[in-house]
C-alpha positions as CSV (number, residue, x, y, z in Angstrom):
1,X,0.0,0.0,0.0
2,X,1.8,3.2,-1.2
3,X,0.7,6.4,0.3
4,X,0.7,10.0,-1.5
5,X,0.4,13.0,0.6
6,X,0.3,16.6,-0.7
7,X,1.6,18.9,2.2
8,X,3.5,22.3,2.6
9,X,6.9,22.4,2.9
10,X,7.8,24.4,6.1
11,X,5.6,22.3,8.2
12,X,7.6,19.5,7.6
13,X,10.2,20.8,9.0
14,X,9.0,22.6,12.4
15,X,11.1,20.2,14.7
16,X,12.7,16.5,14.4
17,X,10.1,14.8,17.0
18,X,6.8,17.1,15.5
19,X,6.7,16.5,11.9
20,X,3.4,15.7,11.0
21,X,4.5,13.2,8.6
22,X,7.6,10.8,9.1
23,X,9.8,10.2,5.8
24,X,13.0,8.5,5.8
25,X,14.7,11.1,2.9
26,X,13.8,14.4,2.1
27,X,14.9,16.0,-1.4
28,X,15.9,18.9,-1.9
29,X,16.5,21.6,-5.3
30,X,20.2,22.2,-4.9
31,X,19.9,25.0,-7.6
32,X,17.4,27.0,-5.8
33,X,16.7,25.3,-2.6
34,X,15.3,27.0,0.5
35,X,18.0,28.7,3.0
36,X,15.6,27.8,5.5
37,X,16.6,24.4,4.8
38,X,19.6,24.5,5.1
39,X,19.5,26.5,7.9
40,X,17.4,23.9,10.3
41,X,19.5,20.8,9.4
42,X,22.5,22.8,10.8
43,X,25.9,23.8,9.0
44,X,26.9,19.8,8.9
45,X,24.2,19.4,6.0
46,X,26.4,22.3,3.9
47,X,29.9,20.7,4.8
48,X,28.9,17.5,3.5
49,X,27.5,18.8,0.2
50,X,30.9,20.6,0.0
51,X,32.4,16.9,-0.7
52,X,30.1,15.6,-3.0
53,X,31.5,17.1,-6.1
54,X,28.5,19.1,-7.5
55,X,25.0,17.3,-9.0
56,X,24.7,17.8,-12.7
57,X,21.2,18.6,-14.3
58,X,18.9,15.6,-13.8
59,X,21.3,13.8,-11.5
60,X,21.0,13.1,-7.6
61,X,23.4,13.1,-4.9
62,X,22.8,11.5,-1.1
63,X,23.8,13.0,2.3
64,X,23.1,13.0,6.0
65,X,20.1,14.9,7.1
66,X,21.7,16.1,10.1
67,X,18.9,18.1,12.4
68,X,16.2,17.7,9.3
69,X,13.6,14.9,10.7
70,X,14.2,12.6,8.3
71,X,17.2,10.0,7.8
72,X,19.2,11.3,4.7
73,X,18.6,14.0,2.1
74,X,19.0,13.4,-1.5
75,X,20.2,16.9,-3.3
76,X,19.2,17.5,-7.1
77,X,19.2,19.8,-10.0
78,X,16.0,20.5,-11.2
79,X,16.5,21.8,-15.3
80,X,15.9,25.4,-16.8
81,X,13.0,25.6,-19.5
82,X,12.8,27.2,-22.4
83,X,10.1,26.4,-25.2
84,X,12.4,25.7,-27.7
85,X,13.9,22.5,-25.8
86,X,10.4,21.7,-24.0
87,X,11.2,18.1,-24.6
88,X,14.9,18.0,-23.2
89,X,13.6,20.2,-20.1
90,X,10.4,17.8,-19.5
91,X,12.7,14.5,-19.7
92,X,15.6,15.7,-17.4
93,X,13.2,16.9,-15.1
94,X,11.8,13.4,-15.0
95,X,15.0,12.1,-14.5
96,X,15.2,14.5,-11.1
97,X,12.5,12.4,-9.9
98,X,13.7,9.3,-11.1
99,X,16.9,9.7,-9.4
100,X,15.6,10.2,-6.1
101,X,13.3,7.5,-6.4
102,X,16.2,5.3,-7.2
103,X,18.4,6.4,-4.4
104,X,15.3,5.3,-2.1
105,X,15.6,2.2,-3.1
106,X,19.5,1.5,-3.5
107,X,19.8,2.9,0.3
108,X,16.6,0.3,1.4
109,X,14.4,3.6,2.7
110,X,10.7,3.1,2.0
111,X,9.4,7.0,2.2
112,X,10.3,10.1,0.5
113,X,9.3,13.5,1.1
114,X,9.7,15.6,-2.6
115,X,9.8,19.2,-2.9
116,X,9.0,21.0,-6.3
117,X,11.7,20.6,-8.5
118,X,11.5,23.5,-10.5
119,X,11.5,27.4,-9.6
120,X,10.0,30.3,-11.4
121,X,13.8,31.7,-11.7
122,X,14.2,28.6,-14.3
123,X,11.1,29.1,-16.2
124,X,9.5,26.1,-15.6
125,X,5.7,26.0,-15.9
126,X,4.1,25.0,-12.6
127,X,1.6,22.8,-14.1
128,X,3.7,20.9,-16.8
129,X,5.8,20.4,-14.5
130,X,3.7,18.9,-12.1
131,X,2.5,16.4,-14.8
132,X,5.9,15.5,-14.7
133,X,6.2,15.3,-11.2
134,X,3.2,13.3,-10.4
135,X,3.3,10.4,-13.7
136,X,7.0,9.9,-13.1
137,X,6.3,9.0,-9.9
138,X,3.0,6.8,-10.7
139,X,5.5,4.7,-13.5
140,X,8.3,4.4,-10.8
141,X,5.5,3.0,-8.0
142,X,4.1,0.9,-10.8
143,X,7.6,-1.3,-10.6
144,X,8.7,-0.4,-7.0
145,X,5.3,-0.1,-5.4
146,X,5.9,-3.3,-2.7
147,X,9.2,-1.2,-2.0
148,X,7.7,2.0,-0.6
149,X,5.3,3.1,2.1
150,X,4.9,7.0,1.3
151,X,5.9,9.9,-0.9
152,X,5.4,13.6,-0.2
153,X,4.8,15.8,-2.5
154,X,5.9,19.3,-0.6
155,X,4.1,22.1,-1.4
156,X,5.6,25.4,-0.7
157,X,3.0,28.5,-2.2
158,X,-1.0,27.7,-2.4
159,X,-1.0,27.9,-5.9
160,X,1.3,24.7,-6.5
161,X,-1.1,22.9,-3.6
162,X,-4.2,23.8,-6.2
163,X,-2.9,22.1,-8.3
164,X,-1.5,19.1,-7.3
165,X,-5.0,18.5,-5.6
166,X,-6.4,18.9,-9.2
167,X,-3.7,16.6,-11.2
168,X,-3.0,13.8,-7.9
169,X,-6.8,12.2,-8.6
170,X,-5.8,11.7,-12.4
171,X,-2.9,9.4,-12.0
172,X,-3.9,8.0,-8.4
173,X,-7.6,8.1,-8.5
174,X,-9.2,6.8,-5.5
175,X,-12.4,5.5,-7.2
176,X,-14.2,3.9,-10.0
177,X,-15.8,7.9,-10.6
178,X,-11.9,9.8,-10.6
179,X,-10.8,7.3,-12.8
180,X,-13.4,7.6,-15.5
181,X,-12.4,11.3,-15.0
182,X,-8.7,10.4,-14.8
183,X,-9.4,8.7,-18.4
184,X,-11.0,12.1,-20.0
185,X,-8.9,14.6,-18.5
186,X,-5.0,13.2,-18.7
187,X,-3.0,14.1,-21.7
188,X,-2.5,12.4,-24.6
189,X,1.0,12.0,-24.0
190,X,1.8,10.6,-20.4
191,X,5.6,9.1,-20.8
192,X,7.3,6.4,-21.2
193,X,7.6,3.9,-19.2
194,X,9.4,5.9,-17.0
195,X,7.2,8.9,-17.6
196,X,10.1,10.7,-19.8
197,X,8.4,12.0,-23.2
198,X,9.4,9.5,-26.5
199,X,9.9,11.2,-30.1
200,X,9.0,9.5,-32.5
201,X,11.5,10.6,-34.9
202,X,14.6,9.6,-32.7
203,X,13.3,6.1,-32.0
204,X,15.8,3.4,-32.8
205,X,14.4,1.2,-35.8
206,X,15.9,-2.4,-35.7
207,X,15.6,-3.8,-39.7
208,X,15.6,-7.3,-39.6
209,X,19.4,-8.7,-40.6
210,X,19.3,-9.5,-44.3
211,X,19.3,-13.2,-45.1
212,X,22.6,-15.5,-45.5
213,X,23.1,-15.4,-48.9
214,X,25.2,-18.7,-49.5
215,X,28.6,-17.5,-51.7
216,X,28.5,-19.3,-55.0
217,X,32.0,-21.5,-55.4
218,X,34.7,-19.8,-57.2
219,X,35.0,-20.8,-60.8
220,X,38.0,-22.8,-61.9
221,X,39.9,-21.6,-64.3
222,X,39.9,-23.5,-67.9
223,X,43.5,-24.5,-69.3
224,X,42.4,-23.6,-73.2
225,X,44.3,-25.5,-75.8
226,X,47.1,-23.2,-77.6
227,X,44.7,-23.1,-80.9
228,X,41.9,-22.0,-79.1
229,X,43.6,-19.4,-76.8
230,X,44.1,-17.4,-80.4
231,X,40.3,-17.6,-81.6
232,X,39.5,-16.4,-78.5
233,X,41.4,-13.4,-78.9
234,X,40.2,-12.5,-82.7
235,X,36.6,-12.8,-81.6
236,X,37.4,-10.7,-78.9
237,X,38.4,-7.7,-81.3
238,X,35.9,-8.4,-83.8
């Protein structure tokens, strides 16, 4: 049974034994993450990051949570948008969730807490990118979903919590009702089957190998008597 809770950030985070919901790892938006953060887990938490040699776009990095109430942090980079490259933006901003989700696994935690993984200083449309968000999650639980308990979406401004109320019941609808709406309302294009975005165009196309031809056998060559060998030649320049 996987639970998937939509609460605000700050709350999270009052005090280690006051949480209102436990998680074992907490992410957090290296590129534009809260100082507040920071700020409660205690300077350790920025020491540590210090010696993890940076987190490239898309990629995820593990620490200690130090005074956060939670058991590690996972640090990411969430991507910048720009129309133009919609599709690279929307697939390595999958992969930000992907990551985490992975490191849950590989270090045998079963809950996650997940802020929003994109800021309006990047461009990122909030509710594309909560489509993102919420169907790379619901692919990821659709494999891993006897390996974890709870995931957190973390809400930090009202306007993201709107919506995330709005998209959660169209990948995780509770009833036979939300999922007839679930099946009118998602878009036509939910992901692969990690919930990244496929084009067509760069699809490998595998050709079936062409058939074993069997080589025919060299021909012999044919010792001519001397008397021919000259005919040969005339009709040759006729």
């Amino acid at each position: 049974m996987v639970s998937i809770f939509c609460d605000v950030f700050p709350y999270l985070f009052r005090t280690r034994n006051r949480s209102p919901i436990s998680v074992s790892i907490v992410v957090l938006d290296e590129a534009h993450s809260s100082p507040g953060l920071h700020a409660a887990a205690g300077p350790g938490l920025a020491e540590e990051c210090a010696t993890l040699g940076g987190c490239r776009t898309g990629m995820a990095k593990i620490s200690n949570a130090y005074d956060l109430p939670a058991r590690k942090v996972i640090h990411t980079v969430g991507p910048k948008y720009a129309m133009k490259y919609h599709t690279a933006a929307e697939n390595a901003l999958s992969h930000c969730y992907r990551s985490c989700l992975e490191l849950l696994i590989e270090n045998g935690l079963r809950s996650i807490a997940i802020g929003c993984i994109y800021t309006e200083a990047k461009n990122y449309p909030r509710e594309p990118a909560a489509h993102v968000a919420i169907r790379t999650v619901r692919r990821f639980l659709e494999k891993q979903k006897d390996n974890v308990t709870a995931v957190v979406f973390c809400i930090t401004s009202i306007i993201d919590t709107e919506i995330y109320k709005r998209l959660l019941p169209l990948y995780f609808p509770r009833d036979k009702h939300e999922e007839e709406v679930a099946m009118s309302k998602l878009p036509a294009d939910v992901g692969d089957e990690n919930g990244e975005t496929t084009i067509d165009e760069r699809k490998i196309r595998i050709k079936p190998l062409p058939k074993n031809k069997v080589p025919k056998p060299p021909r012999e060559p044919v010792d001519l008597p001397v008397s021919d060998v000259g005919n040969v030649r005339r009709s040759v320049n006729l």
